[in-house]
One Martini backbone bead per residue (centre of mass of N, CA, C, O) as a GRO file, in nm:
protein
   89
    1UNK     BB    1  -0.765   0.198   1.220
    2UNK     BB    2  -0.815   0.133   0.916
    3UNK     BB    3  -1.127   0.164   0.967
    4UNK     BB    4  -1.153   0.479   1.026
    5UNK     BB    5  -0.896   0.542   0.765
    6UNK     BB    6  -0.815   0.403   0.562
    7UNK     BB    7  -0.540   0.270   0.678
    8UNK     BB    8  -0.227   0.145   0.662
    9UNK     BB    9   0.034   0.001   0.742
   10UNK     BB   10   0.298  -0.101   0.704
   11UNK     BB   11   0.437  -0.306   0.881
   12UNK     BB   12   0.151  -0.508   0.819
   13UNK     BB   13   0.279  -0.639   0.536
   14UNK     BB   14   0.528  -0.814   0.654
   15UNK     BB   15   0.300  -1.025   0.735
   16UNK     BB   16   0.220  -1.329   0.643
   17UNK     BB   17  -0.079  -1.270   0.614
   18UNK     BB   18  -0.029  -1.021   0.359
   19UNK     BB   19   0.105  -1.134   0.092
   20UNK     BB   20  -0.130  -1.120  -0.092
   21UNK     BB   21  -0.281  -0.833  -0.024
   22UNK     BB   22  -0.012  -0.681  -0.182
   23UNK     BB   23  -0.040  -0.790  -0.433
   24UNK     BB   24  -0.297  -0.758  -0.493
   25UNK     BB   25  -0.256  -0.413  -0.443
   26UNK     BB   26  -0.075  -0.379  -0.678
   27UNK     BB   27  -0.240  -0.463  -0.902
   28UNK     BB   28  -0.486  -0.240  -0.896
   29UNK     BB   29  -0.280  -0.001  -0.894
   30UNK     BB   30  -0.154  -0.055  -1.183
   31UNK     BB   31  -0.456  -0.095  -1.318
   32UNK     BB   32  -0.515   0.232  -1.280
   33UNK     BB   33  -0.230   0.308  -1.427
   34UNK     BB   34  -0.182   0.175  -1.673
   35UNK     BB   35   0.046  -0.131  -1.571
   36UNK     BB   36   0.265  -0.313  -1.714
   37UNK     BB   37   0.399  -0.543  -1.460
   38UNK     BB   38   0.573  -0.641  -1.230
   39UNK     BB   39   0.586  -0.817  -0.970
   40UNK     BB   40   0.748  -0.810  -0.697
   41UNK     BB   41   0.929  -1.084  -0.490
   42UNK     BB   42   0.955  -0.922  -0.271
   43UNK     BB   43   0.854  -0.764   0.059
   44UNK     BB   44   1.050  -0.528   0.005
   45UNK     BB   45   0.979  -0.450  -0.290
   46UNK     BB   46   0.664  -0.378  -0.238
   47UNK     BB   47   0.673  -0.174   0.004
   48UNK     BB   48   0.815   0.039  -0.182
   49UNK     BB   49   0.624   0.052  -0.418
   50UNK     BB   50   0.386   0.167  -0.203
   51UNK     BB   51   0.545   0.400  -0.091
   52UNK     BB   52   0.587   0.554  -0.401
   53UNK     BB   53   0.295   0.567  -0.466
   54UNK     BB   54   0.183   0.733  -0.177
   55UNK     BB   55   0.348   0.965  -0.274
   56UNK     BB   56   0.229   1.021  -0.537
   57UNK     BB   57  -0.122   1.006  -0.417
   58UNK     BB   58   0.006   1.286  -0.210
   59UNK     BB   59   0.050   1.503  -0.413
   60UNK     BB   60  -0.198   1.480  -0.624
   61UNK     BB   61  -0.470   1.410  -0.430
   62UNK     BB   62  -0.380   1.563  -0.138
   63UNK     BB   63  -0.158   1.820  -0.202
   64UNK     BB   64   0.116   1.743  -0.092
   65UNK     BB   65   0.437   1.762  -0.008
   66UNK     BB   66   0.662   1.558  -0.070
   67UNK     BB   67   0.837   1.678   0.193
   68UNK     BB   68   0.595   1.480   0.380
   69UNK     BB   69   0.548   1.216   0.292
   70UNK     BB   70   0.820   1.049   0.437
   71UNK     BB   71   0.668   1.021   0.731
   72UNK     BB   72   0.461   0.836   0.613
   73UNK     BB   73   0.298   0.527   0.773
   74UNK     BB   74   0.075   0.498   0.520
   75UNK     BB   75  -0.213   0.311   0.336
   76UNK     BB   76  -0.413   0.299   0.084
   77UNK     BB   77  -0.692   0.146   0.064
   78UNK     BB   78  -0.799  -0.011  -0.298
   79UNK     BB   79  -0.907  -0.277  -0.267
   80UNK     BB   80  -1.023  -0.593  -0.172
   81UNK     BB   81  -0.850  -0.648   0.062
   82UNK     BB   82  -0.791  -0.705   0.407
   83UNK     BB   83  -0.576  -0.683   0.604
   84UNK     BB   84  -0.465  -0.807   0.873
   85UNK     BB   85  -0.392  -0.722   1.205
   86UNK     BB   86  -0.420  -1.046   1.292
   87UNK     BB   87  -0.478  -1.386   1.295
   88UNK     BB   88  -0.798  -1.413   1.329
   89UNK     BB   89  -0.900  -1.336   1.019
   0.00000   0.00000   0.00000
């Protein structure tokens, strides 16, 4: 799927091998929107600061309504992480 729609599912960034690729990728988001921060230390308030990112910039640059966004169970990556689908990669 992220092939296709270049689009991550959150469900998969819970998954051990993708904890470097969630902070690559808040790290890069971060520094788009010039915002000098730390990154949250659990998975658990990553996945949450993505989600409310991705939610962000689907009302800005979507052009979506707020409440349509709480349902999008996906995000763009923007850096140059992997993000593994599966243990092969």
């Amino acid at each position: 799927m992220p092939a296709v729609t270049g689009l991550m599912p959150y469900s998969k960034v819970t998954q051990k091998r993708n904890k470097e690729d969630i902070r690559v990728e808040i790290k890069h988001q971060m520094w788009q929107l010039n915002f000098q921060g730390p990154v949250p230390k659990s998975v658990k308030d990553q996945k949450a600061l993505l989600m409310k990112r991705e939610t962000i910039r689907l009302t800005e640059e979507g052009g979506m309504v707020a409440g349509d966004t709480e349902g999008h169970t996906s995000f763009l990556i923007q850096s140059e992480a992997k993000f593994c689908l599966s243990d092969d990669c």
